[in-house]
C-alpha positions as a LaTeX table, in Angstrom:
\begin{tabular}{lrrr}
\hline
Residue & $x$ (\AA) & $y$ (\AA) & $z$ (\AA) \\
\hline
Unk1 & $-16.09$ & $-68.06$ & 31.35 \\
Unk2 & $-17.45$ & $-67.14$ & 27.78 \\
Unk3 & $-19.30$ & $-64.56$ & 29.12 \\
Unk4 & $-16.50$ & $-63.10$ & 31.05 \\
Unk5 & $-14.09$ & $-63.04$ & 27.89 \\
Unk6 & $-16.84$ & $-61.06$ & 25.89 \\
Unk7 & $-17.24$ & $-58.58$ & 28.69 \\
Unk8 & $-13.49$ & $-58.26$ & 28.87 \\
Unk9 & $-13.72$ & $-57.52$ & 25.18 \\
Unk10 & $-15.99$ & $-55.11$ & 25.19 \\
Unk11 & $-14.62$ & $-53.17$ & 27.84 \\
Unk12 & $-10.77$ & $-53.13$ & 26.16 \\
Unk13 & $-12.90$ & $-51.91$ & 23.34 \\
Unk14 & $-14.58$ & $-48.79$ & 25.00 \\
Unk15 & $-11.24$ & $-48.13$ & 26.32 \\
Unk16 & $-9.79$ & $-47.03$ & 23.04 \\
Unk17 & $-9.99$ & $-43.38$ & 21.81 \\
Unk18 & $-8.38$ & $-41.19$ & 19.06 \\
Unk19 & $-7.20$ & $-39.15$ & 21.21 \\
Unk20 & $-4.15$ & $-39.07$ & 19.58 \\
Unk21 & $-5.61$ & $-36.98$ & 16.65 \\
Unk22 & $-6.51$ & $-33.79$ & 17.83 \\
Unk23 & $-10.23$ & $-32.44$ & 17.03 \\
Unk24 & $-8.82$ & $-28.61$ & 16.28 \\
Unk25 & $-5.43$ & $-29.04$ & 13.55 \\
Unk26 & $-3.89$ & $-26.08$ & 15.35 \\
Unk27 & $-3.38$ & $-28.25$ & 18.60 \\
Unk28 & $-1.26$ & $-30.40$ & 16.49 \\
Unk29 & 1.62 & $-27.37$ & 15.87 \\
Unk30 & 4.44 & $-26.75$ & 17.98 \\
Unk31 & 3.48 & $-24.23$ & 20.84 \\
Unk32 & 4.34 & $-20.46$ & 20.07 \\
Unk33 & 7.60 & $-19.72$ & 22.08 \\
Unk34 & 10.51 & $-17.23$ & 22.47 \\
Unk35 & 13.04 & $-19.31$ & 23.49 \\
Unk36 & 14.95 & $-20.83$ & 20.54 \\
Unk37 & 12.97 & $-24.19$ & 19.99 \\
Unk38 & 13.91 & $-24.43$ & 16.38 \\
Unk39 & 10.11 & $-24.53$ & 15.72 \\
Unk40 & 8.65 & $-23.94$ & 12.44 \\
Unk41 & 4.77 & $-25.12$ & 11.52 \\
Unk42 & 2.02 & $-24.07$ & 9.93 \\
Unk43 & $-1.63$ & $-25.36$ & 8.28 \\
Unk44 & $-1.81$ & $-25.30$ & 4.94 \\
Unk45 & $-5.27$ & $-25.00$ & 4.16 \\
Unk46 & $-6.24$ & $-26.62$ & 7.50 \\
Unk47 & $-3.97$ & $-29.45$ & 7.15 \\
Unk48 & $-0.54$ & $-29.51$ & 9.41 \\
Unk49 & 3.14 & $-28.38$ & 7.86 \\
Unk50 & 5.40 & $-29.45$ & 9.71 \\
Unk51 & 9.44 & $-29.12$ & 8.24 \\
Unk52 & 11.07 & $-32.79$ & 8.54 \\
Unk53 & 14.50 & $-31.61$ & 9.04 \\
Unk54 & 15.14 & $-28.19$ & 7.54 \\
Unk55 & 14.12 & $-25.22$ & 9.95 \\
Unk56 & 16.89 & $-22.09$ & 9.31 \\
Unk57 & 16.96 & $-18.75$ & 10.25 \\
Unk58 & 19.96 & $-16.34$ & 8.91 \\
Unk59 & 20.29 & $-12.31$ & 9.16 \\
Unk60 & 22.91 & $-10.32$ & 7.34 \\
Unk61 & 24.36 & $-7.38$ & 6.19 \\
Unk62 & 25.35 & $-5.88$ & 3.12 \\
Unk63 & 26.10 & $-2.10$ & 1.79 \\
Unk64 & 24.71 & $-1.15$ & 5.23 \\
Unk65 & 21.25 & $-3.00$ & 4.78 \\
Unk66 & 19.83 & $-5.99$ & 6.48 \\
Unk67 & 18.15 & $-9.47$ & 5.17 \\
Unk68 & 16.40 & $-11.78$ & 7.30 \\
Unk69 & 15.38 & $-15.47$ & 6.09 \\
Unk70 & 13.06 & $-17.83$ & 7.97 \\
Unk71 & 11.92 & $-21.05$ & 6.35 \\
Unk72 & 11.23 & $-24.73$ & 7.13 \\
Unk73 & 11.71 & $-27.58$ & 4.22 \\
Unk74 & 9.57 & $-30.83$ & 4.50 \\
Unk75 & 10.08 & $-33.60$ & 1.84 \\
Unk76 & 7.28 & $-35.70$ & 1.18 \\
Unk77 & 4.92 & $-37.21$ & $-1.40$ \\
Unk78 & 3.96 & $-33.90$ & $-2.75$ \\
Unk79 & 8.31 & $-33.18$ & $-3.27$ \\
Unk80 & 10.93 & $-31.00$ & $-1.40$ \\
Unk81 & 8.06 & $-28.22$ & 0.21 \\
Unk82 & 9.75 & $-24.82$ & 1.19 \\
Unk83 & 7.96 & $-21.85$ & 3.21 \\
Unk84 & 10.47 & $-18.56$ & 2.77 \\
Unk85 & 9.49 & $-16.18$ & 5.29 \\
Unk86 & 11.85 & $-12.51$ & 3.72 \\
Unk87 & 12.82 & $-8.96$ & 4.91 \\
Unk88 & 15.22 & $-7.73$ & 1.74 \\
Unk89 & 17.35 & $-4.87$ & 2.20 \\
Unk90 & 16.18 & $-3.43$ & 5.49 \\
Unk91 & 17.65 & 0.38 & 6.76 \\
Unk92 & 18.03 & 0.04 & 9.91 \\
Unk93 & 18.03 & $-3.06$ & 10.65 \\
Unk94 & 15.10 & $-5.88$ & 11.82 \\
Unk95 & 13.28 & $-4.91$ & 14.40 \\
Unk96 & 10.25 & $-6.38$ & 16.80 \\
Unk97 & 6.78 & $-5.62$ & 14.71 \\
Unk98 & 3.91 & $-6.42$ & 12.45 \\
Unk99 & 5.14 & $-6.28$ & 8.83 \\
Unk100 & 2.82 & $-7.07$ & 5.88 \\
Unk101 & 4.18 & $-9.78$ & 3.65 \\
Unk102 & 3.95 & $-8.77$ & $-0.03$ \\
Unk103 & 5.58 & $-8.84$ & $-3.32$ \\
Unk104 & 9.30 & $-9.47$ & $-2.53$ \\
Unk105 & 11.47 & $-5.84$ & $-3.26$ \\
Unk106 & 14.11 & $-4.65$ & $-1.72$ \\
Unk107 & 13.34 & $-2.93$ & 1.77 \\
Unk108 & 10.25 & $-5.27$ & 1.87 \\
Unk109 & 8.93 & $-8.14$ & 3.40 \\
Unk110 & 7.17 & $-11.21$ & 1.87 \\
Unk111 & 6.54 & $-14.84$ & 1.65 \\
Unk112 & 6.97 & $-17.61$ & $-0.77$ \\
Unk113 & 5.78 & $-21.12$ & $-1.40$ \\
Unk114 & 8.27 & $-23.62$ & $-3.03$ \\
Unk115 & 7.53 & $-27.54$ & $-4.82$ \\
Unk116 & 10.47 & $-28.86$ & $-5.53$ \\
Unk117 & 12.88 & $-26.05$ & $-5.54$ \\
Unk118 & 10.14 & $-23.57$ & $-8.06$ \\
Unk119 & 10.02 & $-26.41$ & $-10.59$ \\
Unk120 & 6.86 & $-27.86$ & $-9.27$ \\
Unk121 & 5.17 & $-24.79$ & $-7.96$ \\
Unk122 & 6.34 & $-21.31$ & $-7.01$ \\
Unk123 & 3.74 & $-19.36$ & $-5.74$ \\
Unk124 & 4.68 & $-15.67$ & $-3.51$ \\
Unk125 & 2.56 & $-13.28$ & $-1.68$ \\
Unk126 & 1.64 & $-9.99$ & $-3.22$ \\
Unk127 & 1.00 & $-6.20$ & $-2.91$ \\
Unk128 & $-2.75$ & $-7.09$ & $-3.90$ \\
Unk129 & $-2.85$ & $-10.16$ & $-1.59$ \\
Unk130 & $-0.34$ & $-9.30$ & 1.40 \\
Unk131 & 0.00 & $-11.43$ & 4.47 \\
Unk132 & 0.86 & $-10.69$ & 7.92 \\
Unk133 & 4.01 & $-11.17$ & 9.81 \\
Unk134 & 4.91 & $-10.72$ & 13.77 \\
Unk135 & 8.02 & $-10.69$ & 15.12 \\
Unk136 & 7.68 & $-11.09$ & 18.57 \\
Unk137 & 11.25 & $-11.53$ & 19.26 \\
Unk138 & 14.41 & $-10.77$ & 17.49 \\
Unk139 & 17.70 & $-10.69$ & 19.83 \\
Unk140 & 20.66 & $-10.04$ & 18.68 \\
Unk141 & 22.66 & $-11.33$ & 22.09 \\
Unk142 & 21.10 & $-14.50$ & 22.15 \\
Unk143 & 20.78 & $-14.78$ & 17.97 \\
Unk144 & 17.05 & $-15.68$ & 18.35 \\
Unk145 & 13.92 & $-14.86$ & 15.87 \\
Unk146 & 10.35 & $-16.06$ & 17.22 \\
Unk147 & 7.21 & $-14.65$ & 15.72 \\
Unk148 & 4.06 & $-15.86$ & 13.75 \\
Unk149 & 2.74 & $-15.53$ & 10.43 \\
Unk150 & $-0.04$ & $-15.74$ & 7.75 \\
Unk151 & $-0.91$ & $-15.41$ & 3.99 \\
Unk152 & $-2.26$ & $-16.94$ & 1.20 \\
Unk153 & $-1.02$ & $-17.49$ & $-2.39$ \\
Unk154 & $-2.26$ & $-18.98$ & $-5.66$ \\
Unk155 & $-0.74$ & $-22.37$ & $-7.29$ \\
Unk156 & $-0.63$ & $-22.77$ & $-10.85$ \\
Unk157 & $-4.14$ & $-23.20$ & $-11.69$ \\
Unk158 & $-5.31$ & $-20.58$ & $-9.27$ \\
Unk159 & $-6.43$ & $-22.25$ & $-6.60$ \\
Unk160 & $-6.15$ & $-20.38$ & $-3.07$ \\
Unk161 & $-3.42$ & $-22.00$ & $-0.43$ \\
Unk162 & $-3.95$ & $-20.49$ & 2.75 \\
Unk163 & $-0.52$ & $-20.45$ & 5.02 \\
Unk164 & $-2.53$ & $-19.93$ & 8.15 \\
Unk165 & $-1.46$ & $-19.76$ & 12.50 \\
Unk166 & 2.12 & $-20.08$ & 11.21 \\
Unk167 & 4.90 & $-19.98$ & 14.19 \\
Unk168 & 8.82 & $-19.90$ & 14.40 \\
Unk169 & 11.35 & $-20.10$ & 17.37 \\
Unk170 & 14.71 & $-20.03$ & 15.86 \\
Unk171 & 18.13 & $-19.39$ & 16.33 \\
Unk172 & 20.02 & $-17.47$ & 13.23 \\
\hline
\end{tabular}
């Protein structure tokens, strides 16, 4: 009987697995879709950023030119962290493209990184440094924004954080 329980053992113990924890970080995000998932994720520096409640998209008009805002808000024990995803002042109008993220002006696009509001940290992409973002889908019948995104910025202290195989599927 002893030797029956310590087989039993050992066999519930080869059983287990961390399969749970995906080898690659990436496989932990949200798939990339164009549906309206009200997905937002990211790695930061490898690790995986994912908003806890606070995924927005809005688009508007004023004195005939367009903004866009995508972010996604996760509070946790580094404080409130905010990833602002900004086209300021389009002509035009948004459209479906590859934009480089830089320093924030009007008819530009960029990215920032928030701690706490800007109190903390506020760190934003620049002309020097620019990122990339892809709209894959912006509809304007169905209110939808999907697309993916990547840059890197500098904290306080200089230190690189890379925003990298960012995705989105929201509604606006």
């Amino acid at each position: 009987m002893k030797k029956l329980l310590i087989a039993l053992y050992i066999l519930s113990l080869s059983g287990c697995s961390n399969d749970d924890k995906p080898e690659n970080p990436v496989d932990a995000l949200p798939p990339i879709t164009q549906t309206g998932e009200n997905t937002f994720a990211c790695l930061i520096n490898g690790k995986p950023f994912f908003p806890s409640s606070d995924r927005r998209a809005f688009y508007t008009i004023g004195n005939g030119a367009y903004t866009l805002s995508i972010s996604g808000s996760r509070n946790d024990n580094q404080g409130l962290r905010t990833i602002q995803l900004s086209a300021l002042d389009i002509e035009g109008g948004v459209n479906e493209g590859e934009y480089p993220l830089t320093t924030r002006a009007s008819g530009g696009y960029s990215a920032e990184y928030f701690i706490d509001g800007g109190l903390t940290l506020d760190a934003r992409t620049t002309d020097e440094n620019p990122g990339i973002l892809t709209i894959t889908r912006f509809d304007l019948e169905e209110f939808i924004v999907s697309g993916t995104f990547e840059f890197s910025v500098k904290d306080k202290v200089g230190n690189i954080l890379n925003f990298t195989d960012g995705r989105f599927d929201l509604k606006f």
